[in-house]
Rosetta silent file (secondary structure, phi, psi, omega in degrees, C-alpha in Angstrom):
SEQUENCE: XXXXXXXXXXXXXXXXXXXXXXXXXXXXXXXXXXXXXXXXXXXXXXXXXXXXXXXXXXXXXXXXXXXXXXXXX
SCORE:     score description
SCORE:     0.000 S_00000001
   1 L     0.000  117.670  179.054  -11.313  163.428  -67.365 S_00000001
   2 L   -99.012  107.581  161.563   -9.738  163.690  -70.742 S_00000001
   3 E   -91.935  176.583  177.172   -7.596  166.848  -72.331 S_00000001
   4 L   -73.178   -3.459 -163.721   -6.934  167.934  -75.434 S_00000001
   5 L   -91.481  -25.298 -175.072   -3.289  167.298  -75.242 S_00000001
   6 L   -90.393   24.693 -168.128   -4.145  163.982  -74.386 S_00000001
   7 L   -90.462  132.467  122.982   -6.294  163.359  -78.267 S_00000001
   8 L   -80.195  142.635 -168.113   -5.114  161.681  -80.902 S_00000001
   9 L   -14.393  146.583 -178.615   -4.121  162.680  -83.984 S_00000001
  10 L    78.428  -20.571 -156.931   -7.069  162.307  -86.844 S_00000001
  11 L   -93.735  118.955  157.925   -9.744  162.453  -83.420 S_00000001
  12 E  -107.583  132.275 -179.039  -12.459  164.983  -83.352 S_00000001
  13 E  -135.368  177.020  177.897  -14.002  165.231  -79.824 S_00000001
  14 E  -104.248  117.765 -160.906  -15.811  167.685  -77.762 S_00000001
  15 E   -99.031  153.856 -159.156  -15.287  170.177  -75.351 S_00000001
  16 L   -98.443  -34.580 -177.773  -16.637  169.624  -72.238 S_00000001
  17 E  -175.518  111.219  171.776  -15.256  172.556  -69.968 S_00000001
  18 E   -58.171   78.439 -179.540  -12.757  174.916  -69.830 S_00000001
  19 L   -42.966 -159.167  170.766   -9.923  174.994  -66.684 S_00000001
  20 L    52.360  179.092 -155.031   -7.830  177.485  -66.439 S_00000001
  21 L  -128.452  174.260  176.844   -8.158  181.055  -65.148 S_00000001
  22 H    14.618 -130.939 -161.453   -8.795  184.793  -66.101 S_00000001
  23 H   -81.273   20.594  136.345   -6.947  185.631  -69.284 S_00000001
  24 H   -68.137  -48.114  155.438   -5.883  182.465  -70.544 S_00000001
  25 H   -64.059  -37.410  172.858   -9.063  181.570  -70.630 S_00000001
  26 H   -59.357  -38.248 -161.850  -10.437  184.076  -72.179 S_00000001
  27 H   -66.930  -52.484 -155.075   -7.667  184.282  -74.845 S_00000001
  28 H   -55.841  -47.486  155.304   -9.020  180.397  -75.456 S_00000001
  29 H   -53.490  -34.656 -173.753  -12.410  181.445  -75.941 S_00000001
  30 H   -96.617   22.242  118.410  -11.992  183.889  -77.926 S_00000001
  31 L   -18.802  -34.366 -155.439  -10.127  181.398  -79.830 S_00000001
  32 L    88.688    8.597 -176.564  -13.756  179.973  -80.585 S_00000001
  33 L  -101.486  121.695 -164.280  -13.124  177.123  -78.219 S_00000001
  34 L  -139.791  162.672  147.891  -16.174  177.032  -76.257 S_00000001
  35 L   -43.679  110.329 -175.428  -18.552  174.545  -74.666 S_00000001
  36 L    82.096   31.543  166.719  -19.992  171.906  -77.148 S_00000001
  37 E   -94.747  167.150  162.586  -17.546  172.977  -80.077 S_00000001
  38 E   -96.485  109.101  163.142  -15.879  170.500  -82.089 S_00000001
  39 E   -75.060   99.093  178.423  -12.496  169.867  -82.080 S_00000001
  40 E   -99.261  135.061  132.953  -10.203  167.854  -84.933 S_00000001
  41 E   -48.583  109.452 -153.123   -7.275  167.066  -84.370 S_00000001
  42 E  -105.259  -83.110 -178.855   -4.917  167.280  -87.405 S_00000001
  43 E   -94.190  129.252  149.464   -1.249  167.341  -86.007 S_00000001
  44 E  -115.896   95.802   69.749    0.916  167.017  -83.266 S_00000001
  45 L   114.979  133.720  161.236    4.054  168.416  -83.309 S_00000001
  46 L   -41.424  -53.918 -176.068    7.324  165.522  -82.378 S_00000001
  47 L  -102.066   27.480 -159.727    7.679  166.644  -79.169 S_00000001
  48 L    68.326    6.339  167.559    4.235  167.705  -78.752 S_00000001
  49 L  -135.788  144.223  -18.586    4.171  171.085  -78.907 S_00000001
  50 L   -91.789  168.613  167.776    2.257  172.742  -80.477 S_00000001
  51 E   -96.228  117.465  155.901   -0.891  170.909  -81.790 S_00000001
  52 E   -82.911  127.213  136.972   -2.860  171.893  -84.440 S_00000001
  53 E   -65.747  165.021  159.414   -6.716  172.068  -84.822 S_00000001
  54 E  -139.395  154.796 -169.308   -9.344  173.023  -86.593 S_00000001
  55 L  -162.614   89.077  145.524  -12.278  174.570  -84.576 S_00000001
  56 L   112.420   19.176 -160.760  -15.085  176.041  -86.161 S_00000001
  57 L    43.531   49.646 -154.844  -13.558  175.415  -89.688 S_00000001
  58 L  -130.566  160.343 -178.978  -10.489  177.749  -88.857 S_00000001
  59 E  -125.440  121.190  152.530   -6.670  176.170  -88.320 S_00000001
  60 E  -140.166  175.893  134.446   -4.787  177.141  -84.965 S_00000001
  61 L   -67.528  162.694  169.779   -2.217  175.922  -82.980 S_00000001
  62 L   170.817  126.868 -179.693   -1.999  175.803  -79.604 S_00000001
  63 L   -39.057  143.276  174.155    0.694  175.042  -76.871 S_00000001
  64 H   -50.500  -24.252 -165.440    0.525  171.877  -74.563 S_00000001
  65 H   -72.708  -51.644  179.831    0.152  174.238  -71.865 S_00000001
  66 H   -48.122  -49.413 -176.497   -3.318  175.483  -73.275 S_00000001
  67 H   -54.264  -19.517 -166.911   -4.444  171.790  -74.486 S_00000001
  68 L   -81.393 -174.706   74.888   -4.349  170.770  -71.027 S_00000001
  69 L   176.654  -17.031  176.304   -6.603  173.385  -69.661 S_00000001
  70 E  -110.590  113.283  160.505   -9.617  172.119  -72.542 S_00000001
  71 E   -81.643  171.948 -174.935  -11.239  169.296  -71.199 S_00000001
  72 L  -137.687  154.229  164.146  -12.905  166.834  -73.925 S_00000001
  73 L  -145.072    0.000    0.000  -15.209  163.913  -74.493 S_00000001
C-alpha cells in the first residue's frame, strides 16, 4: 500500500481508495480526488509539507496529513 505523501516528485499515479473519516474525507473529495483520478505530482515542499498537485487539470496543495489518507498505484 502506497500514499500520496509517499510519490515522487514529476510521478503521476492513481488513486486507489480513500482512508480517512467523515469530513476530511469529504473535504478531499470534494477536492476532486476521487477513485480512478489522476494525480501529478509537481512539488514537494523541503520539509514536505505541503505538496502540490494537479488533479483534474486544477493546482492544489495539500498537507502531509491529507496525502497520507489517499492511497495510490
Amino acid at each position: 500500500m502506497k500514499t500520496l505523501k509517499e510519490v515522487a516528485c514529476g510521478s503521476t499515479v492513481k488513486v486507489k481508495k480513500l482512508t480517512g473519516e467523515g469530513p476530511v474525507k469529504r473535504r478531499i473529495m470534494d477536492m476532486g480526488i476521487t477513485k480512478g483520478v489522476d494525480i501529478y505530482v509537481r512539488k514537494v515542499a523541503p520539509l514536505g509539507d505541503p505538496i502540490e498537485v494537479t488533479v483534474r487539470g486544477y493546482e492544489l496543495s495539500l498537507r502531509k496529513a491529507d496525502a497520507e489518507m489517499i492511497e495510490v498505484e
